[in-house]
C-alpha positions as CSV (number, residue, x, y, z in Angstrom):
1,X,-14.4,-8.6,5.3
2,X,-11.4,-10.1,3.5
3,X,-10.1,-9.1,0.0
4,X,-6.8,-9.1,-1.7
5,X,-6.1,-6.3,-4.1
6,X,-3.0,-5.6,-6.7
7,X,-2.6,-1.8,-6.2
8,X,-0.9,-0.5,-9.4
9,X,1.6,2.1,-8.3
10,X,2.6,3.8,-11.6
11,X,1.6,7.0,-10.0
12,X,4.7,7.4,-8.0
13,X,6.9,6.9,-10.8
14,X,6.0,10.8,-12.0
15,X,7.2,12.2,-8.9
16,X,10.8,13.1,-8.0
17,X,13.4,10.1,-7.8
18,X,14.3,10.8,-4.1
19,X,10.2,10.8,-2.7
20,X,8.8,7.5,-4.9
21,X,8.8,5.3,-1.6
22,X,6.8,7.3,0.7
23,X,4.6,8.7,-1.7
24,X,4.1,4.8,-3.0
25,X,2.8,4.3,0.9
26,X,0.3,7.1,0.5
27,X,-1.2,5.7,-2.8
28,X,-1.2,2.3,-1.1
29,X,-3.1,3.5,2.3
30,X,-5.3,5.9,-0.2
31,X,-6.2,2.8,-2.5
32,X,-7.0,1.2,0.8
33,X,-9.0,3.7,2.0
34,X,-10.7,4.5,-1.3
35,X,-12.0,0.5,-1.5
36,X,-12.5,-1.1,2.0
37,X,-14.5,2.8,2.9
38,X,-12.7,3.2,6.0
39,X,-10.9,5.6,7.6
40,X,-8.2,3.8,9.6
41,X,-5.9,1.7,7.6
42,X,-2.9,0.3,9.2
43,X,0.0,-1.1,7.1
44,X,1.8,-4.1,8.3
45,X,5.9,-4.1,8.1
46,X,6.3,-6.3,5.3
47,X,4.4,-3.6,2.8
48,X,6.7,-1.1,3.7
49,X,9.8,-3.4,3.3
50,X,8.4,-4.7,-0.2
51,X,8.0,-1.0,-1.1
52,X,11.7,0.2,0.4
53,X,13.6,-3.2,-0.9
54,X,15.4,-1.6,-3.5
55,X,15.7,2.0,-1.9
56,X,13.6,5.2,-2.1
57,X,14.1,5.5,-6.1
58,X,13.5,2.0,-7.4
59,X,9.8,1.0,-6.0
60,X,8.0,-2.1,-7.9
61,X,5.5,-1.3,-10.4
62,X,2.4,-3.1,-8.3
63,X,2.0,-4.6,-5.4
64,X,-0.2,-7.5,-3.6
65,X,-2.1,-6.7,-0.8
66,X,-4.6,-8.9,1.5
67,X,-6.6,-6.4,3.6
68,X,-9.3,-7.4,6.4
69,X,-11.9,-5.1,7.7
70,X,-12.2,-5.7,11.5
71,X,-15.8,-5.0,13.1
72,X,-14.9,-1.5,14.0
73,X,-13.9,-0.4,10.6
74,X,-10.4,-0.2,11.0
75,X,-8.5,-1.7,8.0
76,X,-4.7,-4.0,8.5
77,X,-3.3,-4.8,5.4
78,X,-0.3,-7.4,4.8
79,X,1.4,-8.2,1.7
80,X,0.3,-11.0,-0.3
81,X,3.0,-13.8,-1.5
């Protein structure tokens, strides 16, 4: 199974300036989770580059994702361009 999702991530902006990235990687693997009902999700490099471009403070407001659901239920996600 193949889908591409824009994951809004307006909840990290109400946390504390100096944990936005990481907690912008949680909502991302939860969103993941939450959708594609699995409990392995494993996030490529370019995800986590998009979300720590512009340091831990400045994340982007959404991002694109393109998951794919392998046979066993385990979830990879890349970003979408």
């Amino acid at each position: 199974m193949e889908r591409i999702y824009i994951i809004p991530l307006r909840k990290a902006k109400n946390v504390p300036r100096t944990i936005r990235a990481p907690k912008a990687v949680k909502i991302v693997r939860e969103f993941l989770m939450k959708h594609m009902k699995a409990d392995n999700v494993k996030l490529d490099e370019s995800i986590n580059e998009k979300l720590w471009e512009r340091g831990i403070q400045k994340i982007p407001p959404r991002i694109k994702v393109k998951a794919v659901k392998d046979e066993d239920g385990v979830v990879e996600a890349t970003l979408e361009e």
